[in-house]
Gaussian input, Z-matrix of N, CA and C with variables (Angstrom, degrees):
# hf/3-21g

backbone

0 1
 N
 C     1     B1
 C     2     B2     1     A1
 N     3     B3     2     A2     1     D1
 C     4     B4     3     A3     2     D2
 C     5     B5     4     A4     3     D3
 N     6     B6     5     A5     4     D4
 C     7     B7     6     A6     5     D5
 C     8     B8     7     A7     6     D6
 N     9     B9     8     A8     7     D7
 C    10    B10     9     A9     8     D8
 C    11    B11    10    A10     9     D9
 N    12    B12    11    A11    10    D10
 C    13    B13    12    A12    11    D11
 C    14    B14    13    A13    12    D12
 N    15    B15    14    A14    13    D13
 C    16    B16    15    A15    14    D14
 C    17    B17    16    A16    15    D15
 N    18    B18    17    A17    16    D16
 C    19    B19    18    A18    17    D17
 C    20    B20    19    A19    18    D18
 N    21    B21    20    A20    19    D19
 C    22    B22    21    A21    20    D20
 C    23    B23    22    A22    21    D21
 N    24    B24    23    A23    22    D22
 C    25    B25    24    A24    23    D23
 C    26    B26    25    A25    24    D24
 N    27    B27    26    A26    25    D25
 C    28    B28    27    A27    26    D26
 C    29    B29    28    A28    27    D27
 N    30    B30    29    A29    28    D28
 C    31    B31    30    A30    29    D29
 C    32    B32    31    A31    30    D30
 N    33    B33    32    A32    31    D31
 C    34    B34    33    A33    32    D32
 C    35    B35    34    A34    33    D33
 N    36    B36    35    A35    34    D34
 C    37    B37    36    A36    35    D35
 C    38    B38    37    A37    36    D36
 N    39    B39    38    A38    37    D37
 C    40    B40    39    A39    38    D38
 C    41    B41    40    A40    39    D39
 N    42    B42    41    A41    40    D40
 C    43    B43    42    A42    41    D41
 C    44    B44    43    A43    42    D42
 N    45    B45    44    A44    43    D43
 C    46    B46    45    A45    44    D44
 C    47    B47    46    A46    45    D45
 N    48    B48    47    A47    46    D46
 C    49    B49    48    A48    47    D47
 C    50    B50    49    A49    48    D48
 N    51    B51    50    A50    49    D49
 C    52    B52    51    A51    50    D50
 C    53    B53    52    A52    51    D51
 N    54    B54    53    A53    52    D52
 C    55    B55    54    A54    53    D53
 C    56    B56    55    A55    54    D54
 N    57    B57    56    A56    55    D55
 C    58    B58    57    A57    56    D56
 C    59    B59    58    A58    57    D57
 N    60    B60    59    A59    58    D58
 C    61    B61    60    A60    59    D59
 C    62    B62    61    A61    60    D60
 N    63    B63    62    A62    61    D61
 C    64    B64    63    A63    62    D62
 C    65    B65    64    A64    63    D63
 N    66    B66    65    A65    64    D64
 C    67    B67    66    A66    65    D65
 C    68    B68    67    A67    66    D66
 N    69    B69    68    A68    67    D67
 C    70    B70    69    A69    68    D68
 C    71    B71    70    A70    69    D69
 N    72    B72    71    A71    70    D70
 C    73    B73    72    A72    71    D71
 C    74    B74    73    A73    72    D72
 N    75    B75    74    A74    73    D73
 C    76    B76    75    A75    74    D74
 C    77    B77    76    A76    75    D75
 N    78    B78    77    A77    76    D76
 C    79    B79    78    A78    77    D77
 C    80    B80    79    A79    78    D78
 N    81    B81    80    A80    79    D79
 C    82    B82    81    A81    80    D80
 C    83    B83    82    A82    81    D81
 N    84    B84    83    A83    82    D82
 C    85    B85    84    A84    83    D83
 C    86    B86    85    A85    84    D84
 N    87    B87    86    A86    85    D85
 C    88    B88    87    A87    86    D86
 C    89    B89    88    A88    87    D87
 N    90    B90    89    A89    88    D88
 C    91    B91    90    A90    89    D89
 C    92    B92    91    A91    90    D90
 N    93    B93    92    A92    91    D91
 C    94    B94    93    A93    92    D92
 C    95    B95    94    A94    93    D93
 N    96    B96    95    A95    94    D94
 C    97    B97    96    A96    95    D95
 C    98    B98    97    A97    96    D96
 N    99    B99    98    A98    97    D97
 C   100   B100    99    A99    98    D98
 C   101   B101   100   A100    99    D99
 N   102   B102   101   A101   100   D100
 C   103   B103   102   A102   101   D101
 C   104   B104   103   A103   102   D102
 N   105   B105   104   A104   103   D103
 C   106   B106   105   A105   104   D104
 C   107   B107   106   A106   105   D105
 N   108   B108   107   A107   106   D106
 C   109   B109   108   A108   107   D107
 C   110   B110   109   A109   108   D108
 N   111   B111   110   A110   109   D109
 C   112   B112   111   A111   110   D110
 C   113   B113   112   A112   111   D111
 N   114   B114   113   A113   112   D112
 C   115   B115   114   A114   113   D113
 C   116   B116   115   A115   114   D114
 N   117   B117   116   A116   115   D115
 C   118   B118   117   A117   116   D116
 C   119   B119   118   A118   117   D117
 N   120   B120   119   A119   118   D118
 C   121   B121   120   A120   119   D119
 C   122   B122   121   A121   120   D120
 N   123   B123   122   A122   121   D121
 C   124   B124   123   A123   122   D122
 C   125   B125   124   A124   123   D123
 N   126   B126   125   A125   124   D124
 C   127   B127   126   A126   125   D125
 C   128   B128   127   A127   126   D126
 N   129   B129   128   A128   127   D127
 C   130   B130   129   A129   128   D128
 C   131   B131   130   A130   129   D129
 N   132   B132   131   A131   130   D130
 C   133   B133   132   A132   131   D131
 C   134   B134   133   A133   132   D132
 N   135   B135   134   A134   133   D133
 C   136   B136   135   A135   134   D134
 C   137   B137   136   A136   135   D135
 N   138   B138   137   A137   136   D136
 C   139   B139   138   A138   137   D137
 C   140   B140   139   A139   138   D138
 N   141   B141   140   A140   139   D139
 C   142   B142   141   A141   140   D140
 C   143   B143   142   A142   141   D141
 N   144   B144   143   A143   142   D142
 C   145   B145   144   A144   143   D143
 C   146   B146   145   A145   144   D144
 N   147   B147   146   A146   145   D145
 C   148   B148   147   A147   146   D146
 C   149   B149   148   A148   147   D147
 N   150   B150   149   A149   148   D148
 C   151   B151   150   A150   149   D149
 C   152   B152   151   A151   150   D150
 N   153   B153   152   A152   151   D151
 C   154   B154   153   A153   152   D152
 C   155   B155   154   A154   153   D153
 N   156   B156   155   A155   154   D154
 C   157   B157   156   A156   155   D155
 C   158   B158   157   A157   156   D156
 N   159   B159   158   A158   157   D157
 C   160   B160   159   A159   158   D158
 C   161   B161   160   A160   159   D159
 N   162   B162   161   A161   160   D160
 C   163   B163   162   A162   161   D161
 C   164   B164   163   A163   162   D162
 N   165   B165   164   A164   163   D163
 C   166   B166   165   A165   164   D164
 C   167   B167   166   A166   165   D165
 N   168   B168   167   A167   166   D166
 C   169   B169   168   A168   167   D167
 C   170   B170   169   A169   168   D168
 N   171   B171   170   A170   169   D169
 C   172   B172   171   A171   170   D170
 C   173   B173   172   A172   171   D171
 N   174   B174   173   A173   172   D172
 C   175   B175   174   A174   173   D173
 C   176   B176   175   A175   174   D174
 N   177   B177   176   A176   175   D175
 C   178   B178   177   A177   176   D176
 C   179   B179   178   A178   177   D177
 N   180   B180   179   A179   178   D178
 C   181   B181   180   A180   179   D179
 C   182   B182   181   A181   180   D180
 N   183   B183   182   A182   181   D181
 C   184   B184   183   A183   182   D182
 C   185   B185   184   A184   183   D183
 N   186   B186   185   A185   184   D184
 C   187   B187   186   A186   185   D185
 C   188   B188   187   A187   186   D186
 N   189   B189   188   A188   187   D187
 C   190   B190   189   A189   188   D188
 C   191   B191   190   A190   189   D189
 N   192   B192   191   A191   190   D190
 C   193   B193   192   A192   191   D191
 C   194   B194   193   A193   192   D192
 N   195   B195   194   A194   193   D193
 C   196   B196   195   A195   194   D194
 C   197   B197   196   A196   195   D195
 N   198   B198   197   A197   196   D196
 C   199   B199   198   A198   197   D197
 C   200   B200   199   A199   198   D198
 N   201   B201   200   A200   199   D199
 C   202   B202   201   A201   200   D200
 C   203   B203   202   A202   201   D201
 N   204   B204   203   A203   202   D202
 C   205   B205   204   A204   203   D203
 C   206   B206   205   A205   204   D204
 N   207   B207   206   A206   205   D205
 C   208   B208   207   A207   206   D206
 C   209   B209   208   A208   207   D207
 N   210   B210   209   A209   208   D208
 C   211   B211   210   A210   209   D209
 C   212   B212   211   A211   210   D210
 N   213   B213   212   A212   211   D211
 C   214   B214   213   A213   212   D212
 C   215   B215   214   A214   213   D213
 N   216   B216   215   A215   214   D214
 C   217   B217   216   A216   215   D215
 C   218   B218   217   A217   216   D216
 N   219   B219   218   A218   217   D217
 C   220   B220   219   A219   218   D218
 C   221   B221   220   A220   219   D219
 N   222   B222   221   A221   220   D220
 C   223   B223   222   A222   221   D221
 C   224   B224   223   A223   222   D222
 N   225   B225   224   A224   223   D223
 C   226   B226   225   A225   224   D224
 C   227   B227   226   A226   225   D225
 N   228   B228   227   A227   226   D226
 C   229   B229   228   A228   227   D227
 C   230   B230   229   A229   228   D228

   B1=1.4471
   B2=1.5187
   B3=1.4570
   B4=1.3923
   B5=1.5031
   B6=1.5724
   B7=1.3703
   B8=1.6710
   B9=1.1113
   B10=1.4082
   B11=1.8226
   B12=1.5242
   B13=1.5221
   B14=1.4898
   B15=1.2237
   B16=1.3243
   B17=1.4010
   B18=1.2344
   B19=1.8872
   B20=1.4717
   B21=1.5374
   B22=1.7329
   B23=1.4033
   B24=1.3374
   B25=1.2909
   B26=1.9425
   B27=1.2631
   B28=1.4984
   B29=1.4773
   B30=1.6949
   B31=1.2555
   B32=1.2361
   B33=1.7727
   B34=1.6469
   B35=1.4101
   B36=1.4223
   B37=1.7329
   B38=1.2910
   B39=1.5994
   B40=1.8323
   B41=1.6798
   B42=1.4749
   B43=1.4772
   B44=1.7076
   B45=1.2302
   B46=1.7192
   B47=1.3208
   B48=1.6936
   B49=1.4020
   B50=1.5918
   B51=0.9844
   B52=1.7718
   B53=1.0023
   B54=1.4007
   B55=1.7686
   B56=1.9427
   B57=1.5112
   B58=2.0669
   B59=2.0726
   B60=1.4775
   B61=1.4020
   B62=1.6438
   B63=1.2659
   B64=1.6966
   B65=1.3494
   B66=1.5393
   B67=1.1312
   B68=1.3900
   B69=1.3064
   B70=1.7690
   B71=1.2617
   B72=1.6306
   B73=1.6177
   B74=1.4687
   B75=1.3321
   B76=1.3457
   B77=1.6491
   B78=1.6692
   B79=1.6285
   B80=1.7917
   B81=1.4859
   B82=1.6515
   B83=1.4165
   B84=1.3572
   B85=1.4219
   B86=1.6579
   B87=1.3324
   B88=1.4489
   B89=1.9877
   B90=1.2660
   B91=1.5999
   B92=1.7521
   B93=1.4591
   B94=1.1567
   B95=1.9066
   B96=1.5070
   B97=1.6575
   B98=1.6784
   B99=1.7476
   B100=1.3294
   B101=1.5046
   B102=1.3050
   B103=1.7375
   B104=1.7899
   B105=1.1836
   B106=1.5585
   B107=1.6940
   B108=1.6593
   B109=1.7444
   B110=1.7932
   B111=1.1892
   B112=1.0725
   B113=1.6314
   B114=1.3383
   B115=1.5429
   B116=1.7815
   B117=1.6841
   B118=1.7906
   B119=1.6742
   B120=1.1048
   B121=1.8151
   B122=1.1245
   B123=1.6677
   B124=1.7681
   B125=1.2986
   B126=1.6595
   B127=1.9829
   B128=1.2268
   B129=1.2281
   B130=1.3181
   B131=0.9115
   B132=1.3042
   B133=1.7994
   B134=0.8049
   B135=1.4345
   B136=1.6060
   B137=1.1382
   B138=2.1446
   B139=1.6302
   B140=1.2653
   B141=1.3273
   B142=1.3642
   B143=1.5217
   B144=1.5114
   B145=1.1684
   B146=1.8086
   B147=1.1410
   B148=2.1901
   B149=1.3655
   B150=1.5462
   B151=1.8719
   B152=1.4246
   B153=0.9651
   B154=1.8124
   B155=1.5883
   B156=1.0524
   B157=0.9167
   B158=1.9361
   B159=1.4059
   B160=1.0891
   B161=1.6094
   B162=1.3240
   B163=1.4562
   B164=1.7505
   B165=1.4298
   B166=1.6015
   B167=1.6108
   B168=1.4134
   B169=1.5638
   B170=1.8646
   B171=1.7913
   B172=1.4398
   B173=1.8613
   B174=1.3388
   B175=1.5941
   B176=1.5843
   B177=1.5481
   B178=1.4135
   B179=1.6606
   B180=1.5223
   B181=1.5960
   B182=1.8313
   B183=1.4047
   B184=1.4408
   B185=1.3917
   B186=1.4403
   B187=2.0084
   B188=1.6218
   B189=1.2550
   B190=1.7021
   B191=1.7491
   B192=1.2702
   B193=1.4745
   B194=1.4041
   B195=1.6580
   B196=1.4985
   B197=1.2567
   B198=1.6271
   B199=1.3906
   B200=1.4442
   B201=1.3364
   B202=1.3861
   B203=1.5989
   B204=1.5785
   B205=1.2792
   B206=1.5388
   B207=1.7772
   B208=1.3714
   B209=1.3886
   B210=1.6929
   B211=1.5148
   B212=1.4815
   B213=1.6548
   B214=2.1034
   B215=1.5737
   B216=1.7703
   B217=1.6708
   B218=1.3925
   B219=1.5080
   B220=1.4591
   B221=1.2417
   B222=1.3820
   B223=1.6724
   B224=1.8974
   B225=1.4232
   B226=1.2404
   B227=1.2131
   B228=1.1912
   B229=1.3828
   B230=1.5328
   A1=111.93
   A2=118.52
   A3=101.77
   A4=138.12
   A5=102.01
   A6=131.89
   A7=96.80
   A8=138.04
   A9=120.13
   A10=119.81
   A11=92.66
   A12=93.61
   A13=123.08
   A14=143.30
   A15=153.74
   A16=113.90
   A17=116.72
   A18=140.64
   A19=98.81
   A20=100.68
   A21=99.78
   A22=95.36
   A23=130.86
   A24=127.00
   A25=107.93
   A26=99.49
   A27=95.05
   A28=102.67
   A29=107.63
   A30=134.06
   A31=135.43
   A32=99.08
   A33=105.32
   A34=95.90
   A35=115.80
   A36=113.85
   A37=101.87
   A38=107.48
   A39=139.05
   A40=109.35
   A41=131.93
   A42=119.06
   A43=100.94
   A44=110.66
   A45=109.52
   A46=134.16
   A47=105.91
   A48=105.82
   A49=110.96
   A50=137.75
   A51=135.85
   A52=80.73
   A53=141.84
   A54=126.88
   A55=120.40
   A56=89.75
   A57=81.06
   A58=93.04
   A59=113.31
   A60=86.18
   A61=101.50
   A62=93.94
   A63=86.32
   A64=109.50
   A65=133.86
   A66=158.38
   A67=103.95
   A68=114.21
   A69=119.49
   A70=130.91
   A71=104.05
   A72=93.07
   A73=95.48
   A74=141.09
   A75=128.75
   A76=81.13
   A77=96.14
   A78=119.97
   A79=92.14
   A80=84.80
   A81=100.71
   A82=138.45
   A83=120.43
   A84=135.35
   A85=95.51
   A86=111.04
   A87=106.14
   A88=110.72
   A89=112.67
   A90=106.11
   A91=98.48
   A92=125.18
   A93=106.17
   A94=105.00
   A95=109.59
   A96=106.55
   A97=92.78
   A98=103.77
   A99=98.67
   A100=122.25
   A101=109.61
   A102=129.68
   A103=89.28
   A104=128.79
   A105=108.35
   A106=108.74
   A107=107.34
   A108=128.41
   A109=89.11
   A110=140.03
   A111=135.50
   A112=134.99
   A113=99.05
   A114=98.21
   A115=123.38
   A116=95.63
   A117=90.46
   A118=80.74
   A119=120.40
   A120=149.72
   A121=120.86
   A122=115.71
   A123=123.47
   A124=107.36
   A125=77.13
   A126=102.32
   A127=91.83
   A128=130.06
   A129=138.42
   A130=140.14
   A131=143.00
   A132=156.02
   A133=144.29
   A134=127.77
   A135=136.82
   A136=123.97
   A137=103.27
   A138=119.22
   A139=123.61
   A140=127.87
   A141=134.55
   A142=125.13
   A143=91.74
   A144=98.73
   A145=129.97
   A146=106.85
   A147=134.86
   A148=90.02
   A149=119.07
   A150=106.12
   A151=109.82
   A152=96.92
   A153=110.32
   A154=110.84
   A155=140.16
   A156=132.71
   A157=137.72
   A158=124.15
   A159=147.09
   A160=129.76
   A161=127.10
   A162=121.45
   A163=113.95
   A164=117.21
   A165=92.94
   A166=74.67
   A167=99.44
   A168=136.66
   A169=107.33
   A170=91.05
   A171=95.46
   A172=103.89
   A173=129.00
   A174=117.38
   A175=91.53
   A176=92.89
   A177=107.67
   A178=83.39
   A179=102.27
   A180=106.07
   A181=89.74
   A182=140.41
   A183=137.71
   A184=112.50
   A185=101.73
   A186=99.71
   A187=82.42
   A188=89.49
   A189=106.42
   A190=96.21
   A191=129.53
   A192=139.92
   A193=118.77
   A194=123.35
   A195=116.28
   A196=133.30
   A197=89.09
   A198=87.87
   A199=133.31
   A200=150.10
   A201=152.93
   A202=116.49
   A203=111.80
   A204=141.55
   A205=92.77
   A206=108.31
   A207=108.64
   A208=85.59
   A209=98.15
   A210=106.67
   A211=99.99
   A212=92.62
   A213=95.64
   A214=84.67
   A215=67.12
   A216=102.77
   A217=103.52
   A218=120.76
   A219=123.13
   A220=138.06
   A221=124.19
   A222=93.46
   A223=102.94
   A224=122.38
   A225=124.97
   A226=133.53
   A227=148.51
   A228=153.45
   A229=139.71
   D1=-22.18
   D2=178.88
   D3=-80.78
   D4=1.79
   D5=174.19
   D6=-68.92
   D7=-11.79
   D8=161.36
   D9=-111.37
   D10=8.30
   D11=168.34
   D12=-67.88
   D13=139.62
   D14=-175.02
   D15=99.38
   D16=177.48
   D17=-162.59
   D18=-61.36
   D19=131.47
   D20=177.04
   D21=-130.05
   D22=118.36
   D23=179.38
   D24=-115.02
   D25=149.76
   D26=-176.89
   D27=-95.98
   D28=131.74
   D29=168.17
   D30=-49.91
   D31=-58.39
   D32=178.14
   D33=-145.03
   D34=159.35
   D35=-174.98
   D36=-54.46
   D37=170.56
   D38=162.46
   D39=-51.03
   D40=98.78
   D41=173.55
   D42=-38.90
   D43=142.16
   D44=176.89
   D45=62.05
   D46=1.62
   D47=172.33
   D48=-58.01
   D49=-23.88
   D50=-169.03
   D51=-84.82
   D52=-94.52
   D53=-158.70
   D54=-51.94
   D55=-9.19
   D56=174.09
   D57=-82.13
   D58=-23.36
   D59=-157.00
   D60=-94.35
   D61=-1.39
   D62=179.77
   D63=-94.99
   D64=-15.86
   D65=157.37
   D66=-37.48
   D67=-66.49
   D68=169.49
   D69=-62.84
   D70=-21.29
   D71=177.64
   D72=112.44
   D73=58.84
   D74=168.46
   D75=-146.44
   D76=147.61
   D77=-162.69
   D78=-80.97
   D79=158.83
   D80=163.29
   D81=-49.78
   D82=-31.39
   D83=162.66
   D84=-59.93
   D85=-93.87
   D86=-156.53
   D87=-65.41
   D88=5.64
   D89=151.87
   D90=-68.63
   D91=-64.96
   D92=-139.06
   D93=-71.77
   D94=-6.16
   D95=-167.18
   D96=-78.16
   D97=-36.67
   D98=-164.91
   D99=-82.87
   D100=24.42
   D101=-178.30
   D102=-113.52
   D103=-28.64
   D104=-170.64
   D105=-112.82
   D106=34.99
   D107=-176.64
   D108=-90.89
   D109=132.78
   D110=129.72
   D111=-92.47
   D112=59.22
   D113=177.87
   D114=-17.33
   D115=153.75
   D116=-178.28
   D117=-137.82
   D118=142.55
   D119=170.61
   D120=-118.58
   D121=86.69
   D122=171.63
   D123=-111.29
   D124=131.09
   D125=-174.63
   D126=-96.96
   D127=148.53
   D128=108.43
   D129=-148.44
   D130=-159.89
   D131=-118.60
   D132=-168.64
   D133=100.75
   D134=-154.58
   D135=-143.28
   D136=67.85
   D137=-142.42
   D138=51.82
   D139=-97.11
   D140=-170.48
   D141=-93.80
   D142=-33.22
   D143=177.41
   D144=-110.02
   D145=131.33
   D146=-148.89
   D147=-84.58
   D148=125.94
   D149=143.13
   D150=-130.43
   D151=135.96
   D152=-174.75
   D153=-99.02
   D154=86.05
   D155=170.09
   D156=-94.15
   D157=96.34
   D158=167.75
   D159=-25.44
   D160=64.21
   D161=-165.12
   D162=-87.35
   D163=128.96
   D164=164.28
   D165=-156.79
   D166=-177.06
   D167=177.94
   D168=-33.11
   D169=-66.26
   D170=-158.88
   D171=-99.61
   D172=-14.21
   D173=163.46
   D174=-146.85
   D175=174.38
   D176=179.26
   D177=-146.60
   D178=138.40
   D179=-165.61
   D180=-135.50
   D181=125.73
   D182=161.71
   D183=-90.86
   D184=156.62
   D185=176.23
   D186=-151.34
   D187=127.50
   D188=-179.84
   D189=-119.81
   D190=114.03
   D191=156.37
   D192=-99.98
   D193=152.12
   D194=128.86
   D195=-94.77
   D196=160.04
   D197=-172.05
   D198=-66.85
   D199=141.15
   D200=-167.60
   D201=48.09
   D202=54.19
   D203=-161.89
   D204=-148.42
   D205=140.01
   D206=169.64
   D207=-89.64
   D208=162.61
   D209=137.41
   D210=-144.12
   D211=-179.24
   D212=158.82
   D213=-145.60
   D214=142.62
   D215=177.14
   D216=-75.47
   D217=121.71
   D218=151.12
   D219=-75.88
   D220=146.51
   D221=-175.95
   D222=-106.34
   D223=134.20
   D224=171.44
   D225=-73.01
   D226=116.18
   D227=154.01
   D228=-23.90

């Protein structure tokens, strides 16, 4: 598992991300902002317990788990 610890940044856009978001129903403005987001994804590790943390422009969202523990993710308001 520690082969995915550290900074994962995306390179080049999602093939088909513009047709998944117009597919769902999100307007033309926020397709085109949300094609020029380069998300960043840092794992790491502290024995058992995972935090994933989510960086871009417009939110930054954390998810801290242990390991071989359910949880569910809620979403906050």
């Amino acid at each position: 598992m520690a082969l995915f610890v550290g900074k994962w940044e995306e390179v080049d856009s999602s093939s088909n991300y513009t047709d998944y978001l117009k597919e769902i129903g999100v307007g033309y403005f926020l397709r085109k902002r949300a094609n020029k987001v380069k998300p960043v994804l840092i794992i790491e590790n502290y024995g058992k317990n995972w935090t994933f943390s989510f960086r871009s422009k417009f939110k930054n969202t954390d998810l801290k788990v242990a390991q071989d523990e359910e949880f569910i993710e809620s979403k906050k308001n």
